[in-house]
C-alpha positions in Angstrom: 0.0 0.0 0.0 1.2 3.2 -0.8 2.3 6.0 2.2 -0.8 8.4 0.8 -3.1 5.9 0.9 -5.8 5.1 3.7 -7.3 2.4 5.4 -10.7 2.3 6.0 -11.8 0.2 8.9 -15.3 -0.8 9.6 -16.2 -1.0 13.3 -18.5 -3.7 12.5 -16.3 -6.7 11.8 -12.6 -4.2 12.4 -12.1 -5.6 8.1 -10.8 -3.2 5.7 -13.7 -1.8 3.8 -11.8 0.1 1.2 -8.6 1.9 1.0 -8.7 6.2 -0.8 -6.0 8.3 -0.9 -5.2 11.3 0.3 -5.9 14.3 -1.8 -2.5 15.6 -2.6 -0.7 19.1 -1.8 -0.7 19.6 -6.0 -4.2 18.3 -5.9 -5.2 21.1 -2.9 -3.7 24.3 -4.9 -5.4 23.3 -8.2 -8.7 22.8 -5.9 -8.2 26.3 -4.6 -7.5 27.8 -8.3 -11.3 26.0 -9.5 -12.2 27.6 -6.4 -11.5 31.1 -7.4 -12.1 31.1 -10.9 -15.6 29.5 -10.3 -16.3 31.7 -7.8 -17.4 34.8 -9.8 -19.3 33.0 -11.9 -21.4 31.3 -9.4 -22.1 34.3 -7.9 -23.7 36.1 -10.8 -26.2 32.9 -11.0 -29.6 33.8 -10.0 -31.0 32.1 -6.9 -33.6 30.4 -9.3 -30.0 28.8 -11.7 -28.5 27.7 -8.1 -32.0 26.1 -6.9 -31.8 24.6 -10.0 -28.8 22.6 -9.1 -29.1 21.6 -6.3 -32.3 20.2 -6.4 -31.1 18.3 -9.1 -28.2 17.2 -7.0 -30.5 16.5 -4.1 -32.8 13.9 -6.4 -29.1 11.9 -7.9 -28.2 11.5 -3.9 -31.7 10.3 -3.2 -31.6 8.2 -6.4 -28.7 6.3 -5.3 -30.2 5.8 -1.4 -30.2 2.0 -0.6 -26.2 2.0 -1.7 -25.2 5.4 0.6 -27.1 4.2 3.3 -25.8 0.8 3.4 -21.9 1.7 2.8 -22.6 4.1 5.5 -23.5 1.5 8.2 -19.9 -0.5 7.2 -18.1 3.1 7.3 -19.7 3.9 11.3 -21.8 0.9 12.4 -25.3 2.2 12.2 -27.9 -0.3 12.1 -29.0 -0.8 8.6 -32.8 -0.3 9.4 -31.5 3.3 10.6 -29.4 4.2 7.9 -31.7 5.5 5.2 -32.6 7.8 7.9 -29.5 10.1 7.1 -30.5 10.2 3.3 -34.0 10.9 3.7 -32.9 13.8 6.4 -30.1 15.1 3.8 -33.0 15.4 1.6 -35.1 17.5 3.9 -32.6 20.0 5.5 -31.6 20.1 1.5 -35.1 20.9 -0.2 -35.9 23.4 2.9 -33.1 25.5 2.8 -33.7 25.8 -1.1 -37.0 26.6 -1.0 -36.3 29.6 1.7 -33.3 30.9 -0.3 -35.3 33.4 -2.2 -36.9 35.1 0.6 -33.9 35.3 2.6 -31.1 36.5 0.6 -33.2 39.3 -1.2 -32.4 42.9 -0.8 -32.8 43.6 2.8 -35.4 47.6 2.3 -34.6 50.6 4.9 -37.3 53.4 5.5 -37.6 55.3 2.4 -35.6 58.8 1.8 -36.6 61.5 -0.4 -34.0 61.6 -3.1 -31.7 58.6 -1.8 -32.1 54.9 -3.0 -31.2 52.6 0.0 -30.2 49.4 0.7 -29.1 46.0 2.1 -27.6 42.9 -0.2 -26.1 40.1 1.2 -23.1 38.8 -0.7 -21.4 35.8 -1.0 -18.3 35.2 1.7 -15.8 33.6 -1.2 -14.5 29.9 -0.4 -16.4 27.7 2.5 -14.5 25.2 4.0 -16.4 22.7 5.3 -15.7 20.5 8.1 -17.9 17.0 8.8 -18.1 14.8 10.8 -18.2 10.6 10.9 -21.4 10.3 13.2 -24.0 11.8 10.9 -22.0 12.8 8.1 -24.3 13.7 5.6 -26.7 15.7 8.0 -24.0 17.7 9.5 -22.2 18.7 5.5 -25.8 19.2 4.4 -26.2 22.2 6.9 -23.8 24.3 5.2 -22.8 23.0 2.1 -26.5 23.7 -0.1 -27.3 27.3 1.8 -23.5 28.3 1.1 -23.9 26.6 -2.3 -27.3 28.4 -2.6 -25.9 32.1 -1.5 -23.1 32.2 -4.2 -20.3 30.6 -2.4 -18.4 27.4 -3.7 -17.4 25.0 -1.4 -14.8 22.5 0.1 -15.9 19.4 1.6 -13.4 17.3 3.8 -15.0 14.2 5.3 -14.3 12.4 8.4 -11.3 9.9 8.3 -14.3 7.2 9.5 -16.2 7.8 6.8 -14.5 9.4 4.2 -16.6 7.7 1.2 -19.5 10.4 2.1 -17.8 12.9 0.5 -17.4 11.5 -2.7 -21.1 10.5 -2.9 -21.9 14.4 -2.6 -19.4 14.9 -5.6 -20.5 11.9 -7.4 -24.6 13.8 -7.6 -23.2 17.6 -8.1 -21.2 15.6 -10.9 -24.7 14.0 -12.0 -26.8 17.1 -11.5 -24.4 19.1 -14.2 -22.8 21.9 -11.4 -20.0 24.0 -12.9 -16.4 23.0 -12.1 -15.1 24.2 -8.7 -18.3 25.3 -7.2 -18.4 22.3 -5.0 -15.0 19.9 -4.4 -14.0 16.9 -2.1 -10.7 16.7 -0.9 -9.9 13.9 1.9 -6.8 15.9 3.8 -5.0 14.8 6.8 -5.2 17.1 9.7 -2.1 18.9 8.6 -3.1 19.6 5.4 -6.1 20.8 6.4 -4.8 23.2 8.8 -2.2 24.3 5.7 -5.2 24.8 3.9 -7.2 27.0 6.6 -4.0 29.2 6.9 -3.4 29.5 3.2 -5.1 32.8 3.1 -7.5 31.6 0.3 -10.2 30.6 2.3 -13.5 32.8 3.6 -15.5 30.7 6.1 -14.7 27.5 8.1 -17.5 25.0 9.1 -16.5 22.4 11.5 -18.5 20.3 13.3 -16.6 18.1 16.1 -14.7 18.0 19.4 -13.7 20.9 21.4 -10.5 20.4 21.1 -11.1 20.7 17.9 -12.5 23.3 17.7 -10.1 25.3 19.6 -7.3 23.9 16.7 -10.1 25.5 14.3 -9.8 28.7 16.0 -6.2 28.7 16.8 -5.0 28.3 12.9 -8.0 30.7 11.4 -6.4 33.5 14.4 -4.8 36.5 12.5 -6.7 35.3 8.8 -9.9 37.4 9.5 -11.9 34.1 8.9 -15.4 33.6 9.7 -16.0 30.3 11.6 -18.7 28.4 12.6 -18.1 25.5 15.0 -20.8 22.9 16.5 -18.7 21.0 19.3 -19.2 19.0 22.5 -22.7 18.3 24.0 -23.7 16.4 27.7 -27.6 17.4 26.8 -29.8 17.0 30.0 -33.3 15.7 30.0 -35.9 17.0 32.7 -39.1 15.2 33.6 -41.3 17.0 35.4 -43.8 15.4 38.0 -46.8 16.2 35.4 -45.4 14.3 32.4 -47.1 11.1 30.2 -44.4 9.0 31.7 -44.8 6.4 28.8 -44.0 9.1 26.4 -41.0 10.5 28.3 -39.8 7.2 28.8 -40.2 5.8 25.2 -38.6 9.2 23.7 -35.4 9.9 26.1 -34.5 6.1 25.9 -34.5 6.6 22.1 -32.9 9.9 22.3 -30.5 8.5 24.3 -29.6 5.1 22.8 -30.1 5.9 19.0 -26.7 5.7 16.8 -25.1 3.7 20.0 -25.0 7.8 21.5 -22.5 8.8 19.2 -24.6 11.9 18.8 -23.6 15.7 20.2 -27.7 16.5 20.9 -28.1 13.0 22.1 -29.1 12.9 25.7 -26.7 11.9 28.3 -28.5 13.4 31.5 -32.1 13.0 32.9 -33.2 14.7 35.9 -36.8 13.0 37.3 -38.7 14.9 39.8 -38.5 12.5 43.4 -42.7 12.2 42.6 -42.4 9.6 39.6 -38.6 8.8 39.6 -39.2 5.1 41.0 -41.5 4.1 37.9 -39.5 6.2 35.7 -36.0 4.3 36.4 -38.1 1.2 36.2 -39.9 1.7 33.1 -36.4 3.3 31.6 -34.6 0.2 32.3 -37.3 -2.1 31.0 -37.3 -0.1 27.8 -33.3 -0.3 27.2 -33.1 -4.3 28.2 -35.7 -4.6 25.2 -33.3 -3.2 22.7 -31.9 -5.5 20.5 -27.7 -5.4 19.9 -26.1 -7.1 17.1 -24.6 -7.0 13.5 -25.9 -3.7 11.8 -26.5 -5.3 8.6 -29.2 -7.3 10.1 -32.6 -5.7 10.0 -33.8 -6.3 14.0 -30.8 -4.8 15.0 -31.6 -1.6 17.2 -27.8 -0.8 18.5 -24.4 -1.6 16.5 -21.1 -0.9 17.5 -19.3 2.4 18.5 -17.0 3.4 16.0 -14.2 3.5 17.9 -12.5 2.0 21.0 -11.8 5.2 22.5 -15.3 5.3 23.0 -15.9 2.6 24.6 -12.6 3.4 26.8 -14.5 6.3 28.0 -18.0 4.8 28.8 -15.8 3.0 31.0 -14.0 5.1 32.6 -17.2 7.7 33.4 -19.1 4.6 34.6 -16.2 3.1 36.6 -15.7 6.5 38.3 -19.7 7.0 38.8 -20.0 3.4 40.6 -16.5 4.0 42.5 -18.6 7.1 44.1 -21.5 5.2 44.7 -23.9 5.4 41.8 -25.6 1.8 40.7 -24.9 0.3 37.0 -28.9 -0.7 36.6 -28.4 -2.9 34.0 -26.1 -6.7 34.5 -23.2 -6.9 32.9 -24.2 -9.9 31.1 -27.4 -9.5 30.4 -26.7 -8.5 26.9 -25.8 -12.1 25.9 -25.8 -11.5 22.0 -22.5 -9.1 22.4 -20.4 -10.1 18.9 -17.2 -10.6 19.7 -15.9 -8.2 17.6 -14.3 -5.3 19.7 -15.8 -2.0 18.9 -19.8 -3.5 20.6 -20.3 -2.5 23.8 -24.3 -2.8 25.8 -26.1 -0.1 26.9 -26.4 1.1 30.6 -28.0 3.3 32.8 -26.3 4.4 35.9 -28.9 5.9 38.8 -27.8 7.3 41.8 -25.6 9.7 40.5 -24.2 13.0 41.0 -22.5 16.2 39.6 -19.3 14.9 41.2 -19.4 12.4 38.5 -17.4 12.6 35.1 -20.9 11.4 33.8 -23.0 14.4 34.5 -20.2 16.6 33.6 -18.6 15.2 30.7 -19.2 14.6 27.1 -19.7 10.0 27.2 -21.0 9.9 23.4 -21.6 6.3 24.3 -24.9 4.1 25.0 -24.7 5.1 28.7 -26.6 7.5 30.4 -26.9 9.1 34.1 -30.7 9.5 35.9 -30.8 12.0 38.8 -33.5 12.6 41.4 -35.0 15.9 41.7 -37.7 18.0 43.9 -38.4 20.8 42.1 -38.2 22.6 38.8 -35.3 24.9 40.5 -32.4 22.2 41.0 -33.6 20.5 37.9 -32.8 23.4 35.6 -29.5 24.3 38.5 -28.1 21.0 37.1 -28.8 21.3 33.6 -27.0 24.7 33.7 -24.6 23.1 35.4 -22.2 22.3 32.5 -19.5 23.4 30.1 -22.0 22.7 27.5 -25.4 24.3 26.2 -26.6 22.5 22.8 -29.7 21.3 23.7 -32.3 20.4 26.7 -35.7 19.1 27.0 -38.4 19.2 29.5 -41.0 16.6 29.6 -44.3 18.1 31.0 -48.2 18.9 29.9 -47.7 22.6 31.2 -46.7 24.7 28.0 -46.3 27.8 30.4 -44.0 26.5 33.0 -41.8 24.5 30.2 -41.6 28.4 28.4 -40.6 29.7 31.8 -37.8 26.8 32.9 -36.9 27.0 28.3 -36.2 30.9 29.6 -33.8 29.9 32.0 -31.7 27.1 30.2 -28.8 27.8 29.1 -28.9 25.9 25.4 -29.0 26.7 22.0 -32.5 24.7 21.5 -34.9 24.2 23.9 -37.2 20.9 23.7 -40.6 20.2 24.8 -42.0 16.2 24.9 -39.2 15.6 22.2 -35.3 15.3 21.8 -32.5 14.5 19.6 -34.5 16.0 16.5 -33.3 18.7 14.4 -36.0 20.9 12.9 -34.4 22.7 9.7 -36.6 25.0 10.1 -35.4 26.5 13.7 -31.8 27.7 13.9 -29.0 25.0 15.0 -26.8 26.5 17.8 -25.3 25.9 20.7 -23.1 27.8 24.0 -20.4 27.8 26.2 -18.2 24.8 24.8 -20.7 23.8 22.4 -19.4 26.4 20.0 -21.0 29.4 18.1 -22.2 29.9 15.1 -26.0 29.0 13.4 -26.6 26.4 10.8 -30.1 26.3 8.8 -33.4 28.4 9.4 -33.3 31.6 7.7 -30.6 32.9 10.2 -28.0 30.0 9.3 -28.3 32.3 5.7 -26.7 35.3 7.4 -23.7 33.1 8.9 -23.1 32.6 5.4 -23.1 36.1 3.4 -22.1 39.0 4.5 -24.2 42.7 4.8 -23.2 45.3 1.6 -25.1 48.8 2.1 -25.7 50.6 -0.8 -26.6 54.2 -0.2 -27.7 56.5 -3.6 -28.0 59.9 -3.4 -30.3 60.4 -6.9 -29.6 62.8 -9.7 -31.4 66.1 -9.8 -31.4 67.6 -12.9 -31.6 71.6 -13.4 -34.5 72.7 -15.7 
C-alpha cells in the first residue's frame, strides 16, 4: 500500500472496507484555483439557476439511497434499518433551505428617503470550507454545504477519516446534476493539510463540526486570517421530567434519544433529571425499555444498536461509569445480560447508571456512548440548576403537559435549543446553535443564511437635474 493511501476500517467486523487516498498538496492548490475562478461566476447565477442545481443534485443523492445508506453503516456501524434515515434527512434539511433561499437573501429595504435609494444585499463570503463529521456525516455537511452553495459561495468538503466515502457520494450527484467546475469539491486531507489549507489565506468561512478540542485547533489556525468560523462542538444534553409528564411518552422518547446511533450523537441525551414524585417508575420503566433493545450486526434488519465506532469510546463509557459506581452510583443494568454481544471489539451494551451526581465525570462530561446518568430531583429549581450546570449548552428538553412553565424553565436554560416532549430532532426549520463549549455559530433556518453572506449597504444619493 502506498504512504498516501488510507485504510478504512469498519467497526462492524474491524475488516478493511476500502482503501482512498489522500488528496494531494498539488491536488489542494489546483482545488483552490477551480475555487477562485468558479467563484465569480457562481455568484452572478440567480438564486432560481443555483435552486436549479441543487435540487437536481438532491434527487441523484436520493436516487442512489439503498447503496449510501448501506456503505454508511460499514463506514460507522449504524444499524442498517436506521441508515436510510441520514439520506432521507439530507433530503429535507436540502429541499428546505432551497426553498427559503429566495426570501432570505433578497435585498434587505430601509425606511424610504426623499432623493436617496437605500439598501441592504447580502453577498457571497468567497471559499467555504467545510468541516464533517463521521457520526452523521451527511446531515452535519448538508447544513452548510446547499445554503453556502445556494448564496453564491463554492465550497470544500473534507470528510471524516471514518467515513470518508460520504464525501465523494456528494461529488458523485453535483457531478450527475451538471454543477459547474469548482463550485463544490471533495478533498480527503490529513489534519495537517487541512490546517495548511485554513492558513493558506485563500479561504472565507470555516464549518466544522466536532470535538472541542477541535474546535479550539479551528480557532487557533484561522487567528490573524480574519476568517469567519462556525463551530458545532461537544454536547452532555440534560433531560428533565417533570412530575406532570405522560411517563410512557417520556420514557419511550429519552431512551431513544439516548440510545439511537449507540450515543454517538452531540444533541443526544446523556443526562435525565426525574422529579423524586415519579422517579421510581421512571427508572423502572427506563430500564425495561433499554433491556428490550436488540444489539447485534448492523446489517441485520432487528438490530436496534451496532457498535461504537471506535475504541476510544468505549474506553470512556468505561472510565465515566467506573468512576460513577467507585462514588457510589448503581450500573442498573447486569453486565451480562446482553448475551448477544459479537465478539468483535468495537460492541459495547447499553447502561443506565442511577444514583448519580454532579461529582461524577458522567454528568459533567461529554460519554457519546450508550450510557446514560438519571438523577433525582424535587423541584423545577435544582432541575434546571443541574442542567445549567455544564461546560455545555446545545440542547435540553423538559418533559411536562404545562406549556407555560416549560416556556418559563426554556427561559432559563442555558442551550442553543430548547425541547418540549421531544429530543434528539433537528427541525431545519429553527436555527441549529449551541453555548459555552458547544461552540457558536448558526446552521439552517433563515438565520444560518446570514452566517453565510455578508451585509453590503448601498446608499444612492439620486440625480437632480436643473430645468
Amino acid at each position: 500500500m502506498e504512504n498516501n493511501e488510507f485504510q478504512i476500517i469498519s467497526p462492524i467486523d474491524s475488516s478493511v472496507y476500502g482503501t482512498l487516498a489522500y488528496t494531494s498538496a498539488a491536488d489542494v492548490q489546483s482545488m483552490l484555483q477551480r475555487a477562485e475562478q468558479a467563484l465569480a461566476g457562481w455568484q452572478q447565477q440567480s438564486i432560481e439557476t443555483r435552486a436549479a442545481y441543487c435540487l437536481k443534485m438532491v434527487d441523484a443523492f436520493v436516487s442512489h439511497s439503498a447503496k449510501i445508506a448501506e456503505e454508511l453503516s460499514w463506514q460507522m456501524g449504524r444499524p442498517i434499518r436506521y441508515s436510510p434515515g441520514e439520506v432521507a434527512g439530507f433530503e429535507e434539511r436540502a429541499r428546505y433551505m432551497v426553498d427559503i433561499a429566495e426570501r432570505k437573501l433578497q435585498d434587505i429595504q430601509v425606511d424610504e428617503q426623499s432623493g436617496f435609494k437605500r439598501f441592504i444585499r447580502r453577498e457571497p463570503l468567497g471559499i467555504v470550507f467545510t468541516m464533517a463529521p463521521w457520526n452523521y456525516p451527511y446531515l452535519t455537511a448538508v447544513n452548510t454545504i446547499i445554503p453556502a452553495i445556494m448564496a453564491g459561495n463554492v465550497v470544500i468538503m473534507k470528510p471524516s477519516s471514518q467515513t470518508p466515502l460520504t464525501g465523494n457520494r456528494i461529488m458523485d450527484a453535483f457531478n450527475q446534476a451538471g454543477l459547474p467546475e469548482g463550485v463544490f469539491q471533495n478533498a480527503f486531507l490529513t489534519h495537517e493539510q487541512s490546517s495548511s489549507l485554513i492558513t493558506s489565506g485563500k479561504l472565507n468561512h470555516v464549518a466544522f463540526t466536532g470535538s472541542v478540542a477541535g474546535g479550539k485547533n479551528i480557532e487557533a489556525a484561522t487567528a490573524g486570517h480574519f476568517l469567519s468560523v462556525g463551530l458545532e462542538l461537544g454536547g452532555n444534553d440534560p433531560a428533565y421530567v417533570r412530575a406532570d409528564a405522560i411517563l410512557s411518552q417520556a420514557v419511550e422518547s429519552l431512551v431513544d434519544g439516548a440510545y439511537f446511533n449507540s450515543g454517538q450523537s452531540c444533541c443526544g441525551i446523556e443526562r435525565i433529571y426525574v422529579h423524586d414524585q415519579i422517579y421510581d417508575a421512571f427508572v423502572e420503566s427506563f430500564v425495561d425499555k433499554v433491556k428490550q433493545y436488540k444489539l447485534g450486526h448492523p446489517m441485520d434488519t432487528a438490530t436496534e444498536l451496532g457498535p461504537v465506532a471506535k475504541q476510544s469510546i468505549i474506553q470512556c463509557v468505561a472510565e465515566h461509569i467506573d468512576d460513577a459506581t467507585g462514588k457510589g452510583a448503581t450500573a442498573a443494568i447486569a453486565p451480562d445480560y446482553f448475551q448477544e454481544i459479537l465478539s468483535f471489539e468495537n460492541y459495547i451494551a447499553p447502561q443506565v447508571v442511577i444514583n448519580v451526581n454532579h461529582d461524577m465525570h458522567l454528568m459533567q462530561q461529554e460519554t457519546f456512548g450508550p450510557v446514560v446518568g438519571i438523577m433525582k430531583v424535587d423541584s423545577d429549581e435544582q432541575a434546571v440548576k443541574l442542567m445549567n450546570d455544564s461546560q455545555y449548552g446545545l440542547t435540553a428538553s423538559i418533559w411536562s403537559t404545562d406549556v407555560e412553565a416549560a416556556l418559563k424553565l426554556g427561559a432559563e436554560l442555558q442551550t442553543g435549543t430548547c425541547f418540549m416532549n421531544r429530543c434528539d430532532y433537528l427541525d431545519p426549520a429553527l436555527a441549529w446553535t449551541g453555548v459555552k463549549q458547544t461552540g457558536r455559530g448558526c446552521t439552517l433556518s433563515e438565520i444560518g443564511y446570514e452566517q453565510l453572506t455578508r451585509p453590503k449597504s448601498y446608499h444612492f444619493k439620486l440625480p437632480v437635474r436643473n430645468l
